[in-house]
C-alpha positions in Angstrom: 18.7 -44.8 13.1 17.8 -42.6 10.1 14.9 -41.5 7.4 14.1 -42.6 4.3 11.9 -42.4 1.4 10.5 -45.2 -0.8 8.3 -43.8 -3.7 6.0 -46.3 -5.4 2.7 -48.3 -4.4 1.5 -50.8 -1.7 1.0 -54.2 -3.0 0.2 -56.3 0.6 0.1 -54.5 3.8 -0.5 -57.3 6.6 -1.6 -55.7 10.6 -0.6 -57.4 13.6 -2.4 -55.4 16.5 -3.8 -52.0 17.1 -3.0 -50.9 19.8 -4.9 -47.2 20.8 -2.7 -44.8 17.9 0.0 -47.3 16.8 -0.5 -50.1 14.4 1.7 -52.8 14.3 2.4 -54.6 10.7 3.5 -57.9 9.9 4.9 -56.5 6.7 4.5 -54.3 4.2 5.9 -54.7 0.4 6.1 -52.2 -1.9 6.4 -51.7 -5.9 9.0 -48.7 -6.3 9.1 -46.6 -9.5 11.5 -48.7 -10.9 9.8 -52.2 -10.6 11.7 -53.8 -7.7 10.1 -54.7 -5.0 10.7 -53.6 -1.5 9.5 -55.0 1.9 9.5 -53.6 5.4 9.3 -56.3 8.1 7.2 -55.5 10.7 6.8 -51.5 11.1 4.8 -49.5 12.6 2.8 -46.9 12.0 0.5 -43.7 14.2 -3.2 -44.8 13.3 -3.4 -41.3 11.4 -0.8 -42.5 9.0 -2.1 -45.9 8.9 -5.1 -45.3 7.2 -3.4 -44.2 4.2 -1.2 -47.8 4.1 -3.5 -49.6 1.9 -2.8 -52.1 -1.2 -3.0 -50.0 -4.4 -1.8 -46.7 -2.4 0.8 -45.1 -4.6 3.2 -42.1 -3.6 5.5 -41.2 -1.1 6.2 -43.2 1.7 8.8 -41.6 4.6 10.3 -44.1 6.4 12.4 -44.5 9.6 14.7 -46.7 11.5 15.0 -46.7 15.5 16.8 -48.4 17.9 14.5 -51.2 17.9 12.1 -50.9 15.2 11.1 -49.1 12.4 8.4 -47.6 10.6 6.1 -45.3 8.8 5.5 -41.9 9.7 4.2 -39.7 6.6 2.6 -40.3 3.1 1.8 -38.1 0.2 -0.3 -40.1 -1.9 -0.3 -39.5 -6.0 -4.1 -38.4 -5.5 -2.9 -35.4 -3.7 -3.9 -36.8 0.2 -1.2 -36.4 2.9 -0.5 -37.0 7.0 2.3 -37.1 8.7 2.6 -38.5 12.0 5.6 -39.7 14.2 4.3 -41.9 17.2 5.8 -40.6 20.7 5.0 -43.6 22.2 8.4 -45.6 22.5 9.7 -41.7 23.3 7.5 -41.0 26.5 8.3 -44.9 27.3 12.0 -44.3 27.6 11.3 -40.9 29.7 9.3 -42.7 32.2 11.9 -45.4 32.4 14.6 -42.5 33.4 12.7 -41.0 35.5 11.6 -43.9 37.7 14.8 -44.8 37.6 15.5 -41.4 39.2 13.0 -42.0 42.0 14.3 -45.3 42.9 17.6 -44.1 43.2 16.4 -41.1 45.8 14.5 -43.8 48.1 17.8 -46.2 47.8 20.0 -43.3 48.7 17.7 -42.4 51.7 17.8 -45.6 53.1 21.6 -45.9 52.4 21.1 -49.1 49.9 22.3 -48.6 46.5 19.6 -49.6 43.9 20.7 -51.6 40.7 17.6 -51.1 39.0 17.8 -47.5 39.7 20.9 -47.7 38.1 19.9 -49.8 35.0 17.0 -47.8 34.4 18.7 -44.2 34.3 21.2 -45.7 31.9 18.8 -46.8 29.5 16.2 -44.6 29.7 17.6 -41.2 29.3 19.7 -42.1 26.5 17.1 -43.7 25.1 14.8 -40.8 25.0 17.0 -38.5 23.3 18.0 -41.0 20.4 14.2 -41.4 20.0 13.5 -37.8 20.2 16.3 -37.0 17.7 15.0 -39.6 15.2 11.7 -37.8 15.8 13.0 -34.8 14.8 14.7 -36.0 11.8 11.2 -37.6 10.9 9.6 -34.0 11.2 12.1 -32.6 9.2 12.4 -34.9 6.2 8.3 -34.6 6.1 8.0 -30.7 5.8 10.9 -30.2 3.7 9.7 -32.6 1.4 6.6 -30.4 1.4 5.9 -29.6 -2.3 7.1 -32.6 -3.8 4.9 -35.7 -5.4 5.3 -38.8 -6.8 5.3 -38.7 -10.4 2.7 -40.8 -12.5 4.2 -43.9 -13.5 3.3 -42.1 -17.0 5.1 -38.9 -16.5 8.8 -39.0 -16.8 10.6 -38.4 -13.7 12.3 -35.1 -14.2 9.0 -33.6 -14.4 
């Protein structure tokens, strides 16, 4: 669970589903700035961010890694374009989840049966809404700190 950053361009960028404001890839490969390759197996991405994750896009691309996926959730393009985005979806998911699991476990307790569900979901959804919101945040971050950089030309030397 982390951020990252892979400057360079989109060579093949393959959707699964839309699905209201997440798009789901199959892949997506990238040429970095140094001529390796790179590809990200199925990501996802908010539809704001997604219309920017194109074949022949070059720039900055943040990354991140989540419990059970990863994804895309800003570019800054070489052409000066930018959007940043993280998708709350999996986030408000994992709320729901706890708090459910919360509700089941007040009717259980009223009528003196314990609830395993109740149980299950509590465990897993309020821990699993605060690694999601943290790796959010870290998202967030890493996008406006990395506010007034670019990616260089693949004519301009690097230090520039």
């Amino acid at each position: 669970m982390g951020v990252s950053v892979v400057d360079g361009t989109i060579e093949e960028a393959v959707l699964k589903k839309a699905r209201s404001n997440l798009r789901i890839y199959q892949y997506i490969k990238f040429r970095q700035l140094d001529g390796e390759t790179m590809t990200i197996a199925k990501p996802i991405a908010d539809a704001s961010v997604a219309e920017l994750l194109t074949p022949g896009t070059s720039g900055r691309f943040y990354l991140f890694t989540q419990i059970d996926h990863r994804g895309i959730h800003g570019v800054r393009t070489s052409d000066g374009r930018e959007v940043g985005k993280f998708s709350k979806t999996h986030e408000l998911g994992m709320l729901v989840v706890g708090i459910l699991g919360l509700i089941m476990l007040m009717v259980s307790f009223a009528i003196d049966r314990i609830n395993g569900w109740g149980i299950l979901c509590v465990l897993l959804g309020f821990p699993g809404y605060v690694l999601y919101r943290s790796t959010r945040s870290s998202a967030e971050r890493q996008f406006a700190s990395d506010g007034n950089r670019r990616m260089p030309l693949a004519a301009e030397p690097a230090g520039i």
